[in-house]
Residue, then its C-alpha position, 0 to 999 in steps of 0.5 A: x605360317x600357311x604356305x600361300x602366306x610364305x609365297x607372297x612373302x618370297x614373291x617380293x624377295x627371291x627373285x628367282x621364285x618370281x621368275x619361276x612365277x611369270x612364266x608358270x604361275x601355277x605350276x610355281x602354286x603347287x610347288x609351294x603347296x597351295x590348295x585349288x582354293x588359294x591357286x585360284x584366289x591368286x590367278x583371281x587376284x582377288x585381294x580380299x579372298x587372298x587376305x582371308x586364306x593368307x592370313x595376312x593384313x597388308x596385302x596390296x595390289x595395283x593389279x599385282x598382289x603385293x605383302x608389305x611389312 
């Protein structure tokens, strides 16, 4: 599993890595190993480009990137 597939994962279930998150975004990124190109694609919001690079199929955003099983 590519590490920006994992981190959307932990983003709903670990909430202290949601935390980390809120208050450094990026700093939060590359601590989990995503590449410029997927950090962007993430500050972007951008569904589609999250999708491609992730992997994963049942990504939703309401504004929030989200992974639902």
């Amino acid at each position: 599993m590519s590490s920006l597939a994992q981190l959307l994962k932990n983003l709903g279930s670990d909430p202290q890595l949601a935390e980390s998150y809120q208050r450094d975004p990026e700093g939060t990124m590359k601590t989990a190993g995503l590449n410029d190109e997927e950090i962007q694609a993430m500050l972007n919001k951008d569904l589609e480009k999250l999708k491609e690079l992730s992997g994963l199929d049942n990504l939703k955003s309401n504004g929030v990137i989200e992974w639902h099983e």
